[in-house]
Structure formats: structure tokens, C-alpha cells
KOLSE-969856 format. One record per atom (N, C-alpha, C, O): atom name; residue in one letter; residue number from 1; x, y, z. Coordinates in Angstrom, 3 decimals, always signed. Example, Ala and Ser with C-alpha at 12.3 -4.5 7.8 and 13.67 -1.06 7.14 Angstrom:
2
pt atom: N&rest: a&nr: 1&u: +13.190&v: -5.690&w: +7.800 $
pt atom: CA&rest: a&nr: 1&u: +12.300&v: -4.500&w: +7.800 $
pt atom: C&rest: a&nr: 1&u: +13.200&v: -3.300&w: +7.800 $
pt atom: O&rest: a&nr: 1&u: +14.236&v: -3.319&w: +8.465 $
pt atom: N&rest: s&nr: 2&u: +12.850&v: -2.250&w: +7.080 $
pt atom: CA&rest: s&nr: 2&u: +13.670&v: -1.060&w: +7.140 $
pt atom: C&rest: s&nr: 2&u: +12.900&v: +0.030&w: +7.870 $
pt atom: O&rest: s&nr: 2&u: +13.409&v: +1.138&w: +8.039 $
//
This chain:
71
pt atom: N&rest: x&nr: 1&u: +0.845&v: -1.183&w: +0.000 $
pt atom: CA&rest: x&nr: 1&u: +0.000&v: +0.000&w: +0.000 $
pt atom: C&rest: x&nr: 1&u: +0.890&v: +1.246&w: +0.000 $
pt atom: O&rest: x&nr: 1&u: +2.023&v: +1.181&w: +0.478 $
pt atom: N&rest: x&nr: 2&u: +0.385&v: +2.432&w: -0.547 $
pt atom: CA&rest: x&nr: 2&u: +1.161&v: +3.436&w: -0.694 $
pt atom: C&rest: x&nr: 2&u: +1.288&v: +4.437&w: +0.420 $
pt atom: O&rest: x&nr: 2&u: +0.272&v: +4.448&w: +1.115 $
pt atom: N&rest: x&nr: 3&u: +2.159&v: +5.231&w: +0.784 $
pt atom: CA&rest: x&nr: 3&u: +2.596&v: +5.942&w: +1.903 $
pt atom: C&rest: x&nr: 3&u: +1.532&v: +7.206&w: +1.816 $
pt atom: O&rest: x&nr: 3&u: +1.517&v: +8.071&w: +0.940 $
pt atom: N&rest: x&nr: 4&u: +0.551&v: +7.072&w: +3.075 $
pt atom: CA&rest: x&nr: 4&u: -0.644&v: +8.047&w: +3.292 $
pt atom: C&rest: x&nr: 4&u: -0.238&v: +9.635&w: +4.052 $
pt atom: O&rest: x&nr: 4&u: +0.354&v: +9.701&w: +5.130 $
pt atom: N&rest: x&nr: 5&u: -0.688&v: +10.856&w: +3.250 $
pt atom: CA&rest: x&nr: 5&u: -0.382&v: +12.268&w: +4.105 $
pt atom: C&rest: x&nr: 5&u: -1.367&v: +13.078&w: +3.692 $
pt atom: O&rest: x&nr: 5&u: -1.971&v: +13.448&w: +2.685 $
pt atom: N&rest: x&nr: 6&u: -1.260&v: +13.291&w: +5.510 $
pt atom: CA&rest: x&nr: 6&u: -2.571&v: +13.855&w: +6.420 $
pt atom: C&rest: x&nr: 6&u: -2.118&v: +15.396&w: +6.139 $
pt atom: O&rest: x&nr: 6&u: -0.925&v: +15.593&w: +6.372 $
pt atom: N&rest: x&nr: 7&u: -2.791&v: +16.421&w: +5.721 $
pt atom: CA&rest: x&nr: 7&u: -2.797&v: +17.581&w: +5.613 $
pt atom: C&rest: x&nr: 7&u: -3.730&v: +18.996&w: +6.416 $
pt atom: O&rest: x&nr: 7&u: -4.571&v: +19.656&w: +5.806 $
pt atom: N&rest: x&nr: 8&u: -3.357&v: +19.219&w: +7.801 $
pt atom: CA&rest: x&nr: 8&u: -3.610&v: +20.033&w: +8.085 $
pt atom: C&rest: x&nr: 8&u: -3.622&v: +21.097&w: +8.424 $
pt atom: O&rest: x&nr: 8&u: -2.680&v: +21.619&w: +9.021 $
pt atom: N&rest: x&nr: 9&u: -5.315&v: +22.011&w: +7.947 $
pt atom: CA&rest: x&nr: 9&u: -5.078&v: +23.090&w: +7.579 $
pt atom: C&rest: x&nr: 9&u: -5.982&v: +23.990&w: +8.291 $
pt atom: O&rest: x&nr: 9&u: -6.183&v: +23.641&w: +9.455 $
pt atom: N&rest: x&nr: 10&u: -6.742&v: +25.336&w: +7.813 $
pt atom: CA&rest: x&nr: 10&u: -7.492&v: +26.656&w: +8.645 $
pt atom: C&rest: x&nr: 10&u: -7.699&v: +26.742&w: +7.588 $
pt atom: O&rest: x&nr: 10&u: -6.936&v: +26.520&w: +6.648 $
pt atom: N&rest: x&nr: 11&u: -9.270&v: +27.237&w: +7.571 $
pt atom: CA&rest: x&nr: 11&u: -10.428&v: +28.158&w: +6.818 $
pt atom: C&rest: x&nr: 11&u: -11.133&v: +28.783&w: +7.324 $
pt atom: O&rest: x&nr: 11&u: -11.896&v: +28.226&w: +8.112 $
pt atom: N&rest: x&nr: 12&u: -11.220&v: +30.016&w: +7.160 $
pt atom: CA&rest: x&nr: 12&u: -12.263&v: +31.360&w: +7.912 $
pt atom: C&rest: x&nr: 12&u: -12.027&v: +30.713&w: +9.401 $
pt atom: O&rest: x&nr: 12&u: -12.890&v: +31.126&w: +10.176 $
pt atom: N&rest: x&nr: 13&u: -11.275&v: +29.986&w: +9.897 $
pt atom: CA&rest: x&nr: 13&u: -11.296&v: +30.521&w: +11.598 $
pt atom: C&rest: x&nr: 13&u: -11.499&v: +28.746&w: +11.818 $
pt atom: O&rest: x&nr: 13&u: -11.686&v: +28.209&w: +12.910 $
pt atom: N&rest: x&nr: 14&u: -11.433&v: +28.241&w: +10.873 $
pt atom: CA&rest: x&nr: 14&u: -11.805&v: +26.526&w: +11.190 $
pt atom: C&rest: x&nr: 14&u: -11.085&v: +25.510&w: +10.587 $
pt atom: O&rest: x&nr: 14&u: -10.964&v: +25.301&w: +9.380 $
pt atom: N&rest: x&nr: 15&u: -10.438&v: +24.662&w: +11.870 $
pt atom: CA&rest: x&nr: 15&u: -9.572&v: +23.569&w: +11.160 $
pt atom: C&rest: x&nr: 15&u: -10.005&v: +22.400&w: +10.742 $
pt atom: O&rest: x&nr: 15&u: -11.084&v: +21.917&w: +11.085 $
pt atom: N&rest: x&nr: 16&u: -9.206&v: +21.878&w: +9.987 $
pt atom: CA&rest: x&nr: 16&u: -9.216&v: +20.446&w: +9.390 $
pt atom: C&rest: x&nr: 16&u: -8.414&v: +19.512&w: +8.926 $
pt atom: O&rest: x&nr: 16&u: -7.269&v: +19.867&w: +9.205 $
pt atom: N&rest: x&nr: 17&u: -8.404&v: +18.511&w: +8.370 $
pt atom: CA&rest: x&nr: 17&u: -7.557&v: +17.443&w: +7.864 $
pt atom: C&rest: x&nr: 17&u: -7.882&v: +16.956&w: +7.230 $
pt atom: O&rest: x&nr: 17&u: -8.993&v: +16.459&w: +7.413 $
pt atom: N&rest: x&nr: 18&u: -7.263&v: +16.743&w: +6.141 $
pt atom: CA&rest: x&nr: 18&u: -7.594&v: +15.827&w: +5.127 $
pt atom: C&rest: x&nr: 18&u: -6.713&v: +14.881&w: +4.065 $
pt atom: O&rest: x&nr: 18&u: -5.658&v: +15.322&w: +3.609 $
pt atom: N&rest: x&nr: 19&u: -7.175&v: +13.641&w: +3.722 $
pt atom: CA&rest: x&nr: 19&u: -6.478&v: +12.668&w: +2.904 $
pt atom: C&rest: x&nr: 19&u: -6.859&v: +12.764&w: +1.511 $
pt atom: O&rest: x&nr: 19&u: -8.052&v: +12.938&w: +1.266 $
pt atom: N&rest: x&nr: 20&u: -6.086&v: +12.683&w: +0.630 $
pt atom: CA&rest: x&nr: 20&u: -6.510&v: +12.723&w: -1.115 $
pt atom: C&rest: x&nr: 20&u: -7.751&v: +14.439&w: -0.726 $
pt atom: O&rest: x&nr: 20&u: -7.514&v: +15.459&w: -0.079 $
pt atom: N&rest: x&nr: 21&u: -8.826&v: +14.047&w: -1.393 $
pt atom: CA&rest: x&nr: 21&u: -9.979&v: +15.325&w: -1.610 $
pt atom: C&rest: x&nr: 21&u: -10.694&v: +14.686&w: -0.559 $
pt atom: O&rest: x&nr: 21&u: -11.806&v: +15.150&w: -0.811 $
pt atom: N&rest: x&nr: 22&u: -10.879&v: +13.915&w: +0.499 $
pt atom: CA&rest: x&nr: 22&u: -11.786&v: +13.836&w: +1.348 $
pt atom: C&rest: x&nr: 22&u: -11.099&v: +14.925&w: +2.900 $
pt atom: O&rest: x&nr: 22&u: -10.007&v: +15.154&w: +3.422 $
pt atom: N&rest: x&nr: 23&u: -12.146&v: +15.205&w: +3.048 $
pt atom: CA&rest: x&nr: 23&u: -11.618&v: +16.011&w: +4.132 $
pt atom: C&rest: x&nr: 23&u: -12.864&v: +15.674&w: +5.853 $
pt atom: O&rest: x&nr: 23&u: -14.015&v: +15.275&w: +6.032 $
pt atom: N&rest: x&nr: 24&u: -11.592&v: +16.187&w: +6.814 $
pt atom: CA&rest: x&nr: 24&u: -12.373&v: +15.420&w: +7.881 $
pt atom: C&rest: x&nr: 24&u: -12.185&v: +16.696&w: +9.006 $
pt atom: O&rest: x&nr: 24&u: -11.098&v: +17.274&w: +8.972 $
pt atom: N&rest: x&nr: 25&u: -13.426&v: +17.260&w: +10.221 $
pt atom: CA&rest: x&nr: 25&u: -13.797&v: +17.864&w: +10.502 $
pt atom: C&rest: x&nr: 25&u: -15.166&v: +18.046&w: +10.770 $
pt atom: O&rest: x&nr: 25&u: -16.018&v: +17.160&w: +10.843 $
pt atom: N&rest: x&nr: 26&u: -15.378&v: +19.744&w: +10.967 $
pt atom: CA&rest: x&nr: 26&u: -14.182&v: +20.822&w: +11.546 $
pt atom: C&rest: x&nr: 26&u: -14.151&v: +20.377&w: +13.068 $
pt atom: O&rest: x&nr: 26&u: -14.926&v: +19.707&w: +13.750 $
pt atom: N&rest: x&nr: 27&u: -12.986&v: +20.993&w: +13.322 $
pt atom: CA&rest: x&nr: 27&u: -12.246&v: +21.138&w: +14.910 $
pt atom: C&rest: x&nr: 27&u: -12.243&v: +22.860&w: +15.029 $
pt atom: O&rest: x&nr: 27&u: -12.502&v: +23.756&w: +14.226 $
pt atom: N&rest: x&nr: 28&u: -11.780&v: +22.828&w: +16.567 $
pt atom: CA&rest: x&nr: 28&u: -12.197&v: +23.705&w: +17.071 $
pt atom: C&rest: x&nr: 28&u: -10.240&v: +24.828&w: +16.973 $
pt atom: O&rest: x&nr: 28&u: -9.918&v: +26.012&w: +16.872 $
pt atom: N&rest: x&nr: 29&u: -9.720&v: +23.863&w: +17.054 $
pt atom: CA&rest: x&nr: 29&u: -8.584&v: +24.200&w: +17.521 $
pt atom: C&rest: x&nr: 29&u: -7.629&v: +23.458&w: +16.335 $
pt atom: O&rest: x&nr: 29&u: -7.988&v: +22.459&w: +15.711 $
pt atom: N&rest: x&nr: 30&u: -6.167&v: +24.248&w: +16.132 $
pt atom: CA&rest: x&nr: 30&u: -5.149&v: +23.190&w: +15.504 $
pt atom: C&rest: x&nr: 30&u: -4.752&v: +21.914&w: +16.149 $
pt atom: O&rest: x&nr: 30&u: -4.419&v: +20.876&w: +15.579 $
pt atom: N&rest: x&nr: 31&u: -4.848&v: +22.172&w: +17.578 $
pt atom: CA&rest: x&nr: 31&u: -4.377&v: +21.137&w: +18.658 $
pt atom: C&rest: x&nr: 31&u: -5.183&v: +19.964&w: +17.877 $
pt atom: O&rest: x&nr: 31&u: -4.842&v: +19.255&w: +16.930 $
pt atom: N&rest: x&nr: 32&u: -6.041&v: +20.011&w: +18.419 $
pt atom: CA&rest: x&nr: 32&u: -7.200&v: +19.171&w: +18.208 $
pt atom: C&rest: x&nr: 32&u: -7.307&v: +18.630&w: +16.612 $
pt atom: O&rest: x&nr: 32&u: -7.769&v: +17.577&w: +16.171 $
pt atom: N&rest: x&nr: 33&u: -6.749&v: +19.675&w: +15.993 $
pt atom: CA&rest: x&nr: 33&u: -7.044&v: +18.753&w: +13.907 $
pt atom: C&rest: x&nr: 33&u: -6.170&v: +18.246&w: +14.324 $
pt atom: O&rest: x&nr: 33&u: -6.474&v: +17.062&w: +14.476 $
pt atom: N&rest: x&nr: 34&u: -4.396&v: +18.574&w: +14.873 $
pt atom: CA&rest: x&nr: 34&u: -3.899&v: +17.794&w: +14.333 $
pt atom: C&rest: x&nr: 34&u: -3.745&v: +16.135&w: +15.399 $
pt atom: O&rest: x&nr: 34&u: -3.294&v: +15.054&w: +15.020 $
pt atom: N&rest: x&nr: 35&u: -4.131&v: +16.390&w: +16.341 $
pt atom: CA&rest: x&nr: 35&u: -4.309&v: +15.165&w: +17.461 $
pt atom: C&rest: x&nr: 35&u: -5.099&v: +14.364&w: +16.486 $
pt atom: O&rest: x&nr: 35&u: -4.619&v: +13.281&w: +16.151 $
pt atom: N&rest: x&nr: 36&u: -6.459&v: +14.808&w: +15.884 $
pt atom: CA&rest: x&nr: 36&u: -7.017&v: +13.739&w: +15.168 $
pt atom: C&rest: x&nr: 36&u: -5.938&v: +13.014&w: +13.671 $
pt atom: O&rest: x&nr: 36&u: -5.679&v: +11.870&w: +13.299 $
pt atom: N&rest: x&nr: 37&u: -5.559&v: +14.437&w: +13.166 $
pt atom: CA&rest: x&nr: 37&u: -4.994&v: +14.186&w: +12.097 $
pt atom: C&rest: x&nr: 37&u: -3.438&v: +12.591&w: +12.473 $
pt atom: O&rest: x&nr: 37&u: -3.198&v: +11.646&w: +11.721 $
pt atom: N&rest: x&nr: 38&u: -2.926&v: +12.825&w: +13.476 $
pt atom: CA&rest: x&nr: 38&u: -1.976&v: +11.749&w: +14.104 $
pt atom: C&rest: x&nr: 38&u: -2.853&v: +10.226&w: +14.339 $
pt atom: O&rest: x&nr: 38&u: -2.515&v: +9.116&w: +13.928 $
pt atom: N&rest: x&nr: 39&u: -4.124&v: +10.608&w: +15.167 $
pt atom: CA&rest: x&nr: 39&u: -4.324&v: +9.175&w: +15.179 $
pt atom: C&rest: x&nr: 39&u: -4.810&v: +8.587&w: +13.545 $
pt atom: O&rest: x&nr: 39&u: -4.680&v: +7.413&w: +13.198 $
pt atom: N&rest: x&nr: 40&u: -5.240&v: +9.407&w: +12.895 $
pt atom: CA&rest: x&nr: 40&u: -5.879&v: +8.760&w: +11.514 $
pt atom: C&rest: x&nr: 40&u: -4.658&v: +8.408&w: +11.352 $
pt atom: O&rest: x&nr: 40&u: -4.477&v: +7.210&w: +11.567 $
pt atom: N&rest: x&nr: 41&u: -3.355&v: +9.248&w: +10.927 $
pt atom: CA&rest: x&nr: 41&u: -1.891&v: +8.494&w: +9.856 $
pt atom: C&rest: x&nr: 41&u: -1.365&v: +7.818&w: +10.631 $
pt atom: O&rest: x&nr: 41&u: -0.302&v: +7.365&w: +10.207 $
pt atom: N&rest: x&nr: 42&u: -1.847&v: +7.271&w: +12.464 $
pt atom: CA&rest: x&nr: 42&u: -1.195&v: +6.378&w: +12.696 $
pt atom: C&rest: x&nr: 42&u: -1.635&v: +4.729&w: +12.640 $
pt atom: O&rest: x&nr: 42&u: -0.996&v: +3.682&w: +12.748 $
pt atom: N&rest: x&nr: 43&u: -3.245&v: +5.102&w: +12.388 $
pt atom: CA&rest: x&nr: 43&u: -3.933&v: +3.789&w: +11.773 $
pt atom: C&rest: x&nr: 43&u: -3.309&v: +3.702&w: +10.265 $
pt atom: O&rest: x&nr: 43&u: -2.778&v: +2.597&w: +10.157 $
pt atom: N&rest: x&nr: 44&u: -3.231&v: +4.150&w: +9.550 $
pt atom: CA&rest: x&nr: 44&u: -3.084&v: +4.218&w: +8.221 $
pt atom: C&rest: x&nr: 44&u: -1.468&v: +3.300&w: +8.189 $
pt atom: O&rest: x&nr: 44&u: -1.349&v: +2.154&w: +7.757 $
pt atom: N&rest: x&nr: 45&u: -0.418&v: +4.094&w: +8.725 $
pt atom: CA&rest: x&nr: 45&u: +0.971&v: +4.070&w: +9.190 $
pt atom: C&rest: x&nr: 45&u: +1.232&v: +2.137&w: +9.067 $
pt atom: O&rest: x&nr: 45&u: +2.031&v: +1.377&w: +8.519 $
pt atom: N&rest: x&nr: 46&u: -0.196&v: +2.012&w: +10.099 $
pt atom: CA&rest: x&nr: 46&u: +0.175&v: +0.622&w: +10.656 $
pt atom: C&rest: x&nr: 46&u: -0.030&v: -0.852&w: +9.907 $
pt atom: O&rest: x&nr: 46&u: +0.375&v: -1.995&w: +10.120 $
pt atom: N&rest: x&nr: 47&u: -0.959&v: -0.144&w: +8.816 $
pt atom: CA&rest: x&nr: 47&u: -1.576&v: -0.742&w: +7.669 $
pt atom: C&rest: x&nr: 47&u: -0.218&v: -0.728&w: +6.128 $
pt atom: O&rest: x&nr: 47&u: +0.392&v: -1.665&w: +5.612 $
pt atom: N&rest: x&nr: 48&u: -0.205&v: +0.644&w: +5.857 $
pt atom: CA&rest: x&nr: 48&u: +0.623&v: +0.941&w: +4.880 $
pt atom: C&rest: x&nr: 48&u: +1.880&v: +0.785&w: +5.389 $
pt atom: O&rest: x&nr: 48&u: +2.516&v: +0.026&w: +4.658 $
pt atom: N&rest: x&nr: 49&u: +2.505&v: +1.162&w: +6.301 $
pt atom: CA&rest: x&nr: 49&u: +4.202&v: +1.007&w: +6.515 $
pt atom: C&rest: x&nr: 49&u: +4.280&v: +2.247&w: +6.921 $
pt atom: O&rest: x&nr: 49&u: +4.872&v: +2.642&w: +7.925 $
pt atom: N&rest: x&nr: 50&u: +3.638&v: +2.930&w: +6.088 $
pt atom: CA&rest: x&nr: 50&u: +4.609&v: +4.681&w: +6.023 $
pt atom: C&rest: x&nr: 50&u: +3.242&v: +5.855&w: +5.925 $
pt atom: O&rest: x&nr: 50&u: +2.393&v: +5.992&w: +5.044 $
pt atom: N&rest: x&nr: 51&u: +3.405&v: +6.435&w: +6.935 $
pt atom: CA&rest: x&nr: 51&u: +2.582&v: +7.693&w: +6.804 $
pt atom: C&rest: x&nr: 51&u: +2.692&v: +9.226&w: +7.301 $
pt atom: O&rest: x&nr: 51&u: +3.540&v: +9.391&w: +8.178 $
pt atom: N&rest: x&nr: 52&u: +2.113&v: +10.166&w: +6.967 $
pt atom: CA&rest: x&nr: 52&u: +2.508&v: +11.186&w: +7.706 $
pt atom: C&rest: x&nr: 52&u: +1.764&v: +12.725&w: +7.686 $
pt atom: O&rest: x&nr: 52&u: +1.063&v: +12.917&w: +6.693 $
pt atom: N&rest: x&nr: 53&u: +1.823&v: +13.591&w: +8.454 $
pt atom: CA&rest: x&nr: 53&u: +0.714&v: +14.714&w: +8.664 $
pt atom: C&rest: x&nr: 53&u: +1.842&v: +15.626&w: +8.592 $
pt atom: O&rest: x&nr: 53&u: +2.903&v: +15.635&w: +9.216 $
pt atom: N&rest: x&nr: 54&u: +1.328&v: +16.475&w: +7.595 $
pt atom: CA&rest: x&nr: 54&u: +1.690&v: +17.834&w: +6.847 $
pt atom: C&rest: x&nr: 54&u: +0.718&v: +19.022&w: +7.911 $
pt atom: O&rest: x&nr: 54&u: -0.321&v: +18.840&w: +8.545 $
pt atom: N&rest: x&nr: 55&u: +1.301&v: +19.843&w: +7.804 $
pt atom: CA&rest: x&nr: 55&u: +0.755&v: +21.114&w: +8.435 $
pt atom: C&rest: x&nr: 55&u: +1.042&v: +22.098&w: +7.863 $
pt atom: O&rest: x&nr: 55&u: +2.059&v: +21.997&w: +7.176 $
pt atom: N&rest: x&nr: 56&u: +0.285&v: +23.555&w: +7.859 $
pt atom: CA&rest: x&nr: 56&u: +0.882&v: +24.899&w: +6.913 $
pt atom: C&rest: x&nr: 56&u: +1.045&v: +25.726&w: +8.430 $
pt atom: O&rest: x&nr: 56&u: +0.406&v: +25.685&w: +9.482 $
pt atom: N&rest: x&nr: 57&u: +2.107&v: +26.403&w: +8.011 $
pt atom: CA&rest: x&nr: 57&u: +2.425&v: +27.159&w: +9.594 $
pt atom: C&rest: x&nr: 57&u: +1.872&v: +28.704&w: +9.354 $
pt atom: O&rest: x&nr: 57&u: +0.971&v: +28.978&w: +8.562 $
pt atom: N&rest: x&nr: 58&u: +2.420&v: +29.448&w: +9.997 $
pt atom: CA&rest: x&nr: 58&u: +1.433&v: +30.814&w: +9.821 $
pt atom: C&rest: x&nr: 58&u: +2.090&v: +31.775&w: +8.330 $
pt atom: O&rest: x&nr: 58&u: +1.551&v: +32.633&w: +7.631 $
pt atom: N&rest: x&nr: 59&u: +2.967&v: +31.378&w: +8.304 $
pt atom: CA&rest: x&nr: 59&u: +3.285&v: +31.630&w: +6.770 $
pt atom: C&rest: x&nr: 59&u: +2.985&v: +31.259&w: +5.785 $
pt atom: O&rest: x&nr: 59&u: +3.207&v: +31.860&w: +4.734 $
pt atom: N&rest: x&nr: 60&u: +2.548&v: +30.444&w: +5.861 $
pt atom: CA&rest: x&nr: 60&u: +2.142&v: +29.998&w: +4.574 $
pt atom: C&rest: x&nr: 60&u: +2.927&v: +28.746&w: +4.227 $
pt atom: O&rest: x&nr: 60&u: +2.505&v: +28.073&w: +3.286 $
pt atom: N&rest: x&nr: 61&u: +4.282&v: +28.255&w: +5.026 $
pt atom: CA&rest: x&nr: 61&u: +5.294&v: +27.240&w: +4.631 $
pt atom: C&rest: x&nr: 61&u: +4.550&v: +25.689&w: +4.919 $
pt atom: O&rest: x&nr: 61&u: +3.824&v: +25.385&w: +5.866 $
pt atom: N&rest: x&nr: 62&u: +4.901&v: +25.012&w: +4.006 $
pt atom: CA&rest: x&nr: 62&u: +4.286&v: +23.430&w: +4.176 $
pt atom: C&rest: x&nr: 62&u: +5.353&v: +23.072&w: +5.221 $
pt atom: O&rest: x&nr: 62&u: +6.351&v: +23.792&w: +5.272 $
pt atom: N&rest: x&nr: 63&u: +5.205&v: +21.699&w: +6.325 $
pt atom: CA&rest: x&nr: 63&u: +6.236&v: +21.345&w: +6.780 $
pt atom: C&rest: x&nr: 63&u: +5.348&v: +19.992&w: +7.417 $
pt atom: O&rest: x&nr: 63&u: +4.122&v: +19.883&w: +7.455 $
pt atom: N&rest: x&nr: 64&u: +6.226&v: +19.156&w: +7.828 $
pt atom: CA&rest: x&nr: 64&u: +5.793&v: +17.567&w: +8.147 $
pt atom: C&rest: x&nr: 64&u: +5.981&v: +17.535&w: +9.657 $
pt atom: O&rest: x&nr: 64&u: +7.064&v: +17.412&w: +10.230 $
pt atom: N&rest: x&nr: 65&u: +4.814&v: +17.660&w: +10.212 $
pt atom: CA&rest: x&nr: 65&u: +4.459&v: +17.475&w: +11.446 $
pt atom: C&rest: x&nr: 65&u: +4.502&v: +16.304&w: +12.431 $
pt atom: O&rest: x&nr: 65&u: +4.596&v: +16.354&w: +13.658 $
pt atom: N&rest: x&nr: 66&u: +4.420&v: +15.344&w: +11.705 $
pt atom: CA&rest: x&nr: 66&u: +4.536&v: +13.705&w: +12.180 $
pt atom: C&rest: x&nr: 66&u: +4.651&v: +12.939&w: +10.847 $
pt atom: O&rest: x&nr: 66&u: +4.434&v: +13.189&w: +9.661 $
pt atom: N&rest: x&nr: 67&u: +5.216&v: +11.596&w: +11.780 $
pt atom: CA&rest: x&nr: 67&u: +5.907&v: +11.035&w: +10.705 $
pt atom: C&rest: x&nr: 67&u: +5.625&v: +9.338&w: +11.435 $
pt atom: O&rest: x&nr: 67&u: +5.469&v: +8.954&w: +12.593 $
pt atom: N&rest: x&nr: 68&u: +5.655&v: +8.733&w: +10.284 $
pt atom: CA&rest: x&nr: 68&u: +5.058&v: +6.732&w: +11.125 $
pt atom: C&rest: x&nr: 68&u: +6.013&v: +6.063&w: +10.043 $
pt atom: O&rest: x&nr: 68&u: +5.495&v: +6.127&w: +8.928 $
pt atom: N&rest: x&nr: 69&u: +6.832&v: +5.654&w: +10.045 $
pt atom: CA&rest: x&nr: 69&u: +7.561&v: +4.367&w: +9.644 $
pt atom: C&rest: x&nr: 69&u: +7.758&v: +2.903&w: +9.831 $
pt atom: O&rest: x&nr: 69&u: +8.034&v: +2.852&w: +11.029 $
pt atom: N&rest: x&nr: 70&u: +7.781&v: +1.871&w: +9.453 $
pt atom: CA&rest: x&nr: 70&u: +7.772&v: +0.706&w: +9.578 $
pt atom: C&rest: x&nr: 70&u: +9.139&v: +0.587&w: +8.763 $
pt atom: O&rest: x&nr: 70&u: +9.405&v: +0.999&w: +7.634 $
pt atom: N&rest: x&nr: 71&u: +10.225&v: -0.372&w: +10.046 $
pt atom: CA&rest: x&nr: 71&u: +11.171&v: -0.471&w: +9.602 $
pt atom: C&rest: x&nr: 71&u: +11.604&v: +0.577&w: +8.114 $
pt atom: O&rest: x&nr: 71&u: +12.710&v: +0.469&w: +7.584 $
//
């Protein structure tokens, strides 16, 4: 299976996460997308081998927030 990434993000004041175009939400808080966003890529992680949650920081910069490897 191919290596799954969790992408979370803010719209008008509301977070979320999402895999491919499905998206999962809203949360109240980043805390909170990305706590969910970790346990989803760590089910995924455990299935596929390899997974991981992307985040956009207040700049605008992409960066990899968590990370799940199998060997």
C-alpha cells in the first residue's frame, strides 16, 4: 500500500484534515485537527508502513508534522 499524508489546515477561523480530496472535521482548535490528524496516519501508518501529517504554519510554509515508519 502506498505511503498516506494527512494535511492540516485553517479556513475562515476553522480547522481540518484531510487525505486525497476527502476532508475530515471541523475542529475547534489546531491542537485538536492535528491530534485527530496523528491518530488517523497512525492507523493508516500501521496498515501501509509509512505515513505522515503535513501542516501549513502561519506563513504559509508546508512542513511535516509527524511522521510513522515501519522499519
Amino acid at each position: 500500500m502506498a505511503s498516506q499524508t494527512y494535511l492540516v489546515s485553517s479556513a475562515g477561523g476553522v480547522w481540518e484534515f484531510s487525505l486525497h480530496k476527502e476532508r475530515f472535521g471541523p475542529f475547534r482548535t489546531r491542537a485538536e485537527a492535528m491530534g485527530q490528524a496523528v491518530v488517523a496516519a497512525s492507523e493508516a501508518g500501521r496498515l501501509s508502513g509509512h505515513s505522515r501529517v503535513m501542516a501549513v504554519d502561519e506563513s504559509g510554509r508546508l512542513y511535516t508534522a509527524w511522521t510513522y515508519s515501519k522499519g
